[in-house]
N, C-alpha and C positions, 0 to 999 in steps of 0.2 A: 319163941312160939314153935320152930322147927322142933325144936329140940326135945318140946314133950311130946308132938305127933310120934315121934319116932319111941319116945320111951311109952307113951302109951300103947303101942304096935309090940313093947315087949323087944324091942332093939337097943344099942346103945351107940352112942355116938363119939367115934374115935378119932381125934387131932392126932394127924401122923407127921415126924416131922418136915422141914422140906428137903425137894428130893435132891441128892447131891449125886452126880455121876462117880466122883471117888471114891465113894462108900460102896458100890454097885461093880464086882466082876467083872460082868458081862461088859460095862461100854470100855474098859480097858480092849478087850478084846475087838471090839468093832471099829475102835482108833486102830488099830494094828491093821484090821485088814482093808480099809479105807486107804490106808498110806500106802498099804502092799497094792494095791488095785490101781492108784495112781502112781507106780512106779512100775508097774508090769508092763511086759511088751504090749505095745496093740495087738489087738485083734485075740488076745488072752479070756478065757471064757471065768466066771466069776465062780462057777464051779471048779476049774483047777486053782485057781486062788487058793480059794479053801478050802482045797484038796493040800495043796504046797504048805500052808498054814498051821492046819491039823500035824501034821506030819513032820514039822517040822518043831 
């Protein structure tokens, strides 16, 4: 029943499939700087992180 509300509305209805972080850039990137963050000195601002990061 959802399913014609929305084709009747002129929409269509997209099964994407599930989400996997390996397929996805970005969360490689936020494991890095996660690890980097818990390996920094204290009192390190999460902006030089990823400042160090970027740059490096």
């Amino acid at each position: 029943m959802g399913i014609t509300i929305v084709e009747k509305a002129g929409h269509e209805v997209l099964f994407l499939p599930t989400y996997s972080p390996d397929l996805n850039d970005i969360e490689h990137d936020f494991s890095a700087l996660k690890r980097a963050r818990m390996y920094a000195p204290s009192g390190t601002s999460l902006d030089d992180i990823i400042r160090y990061y970027c740059n490096n």
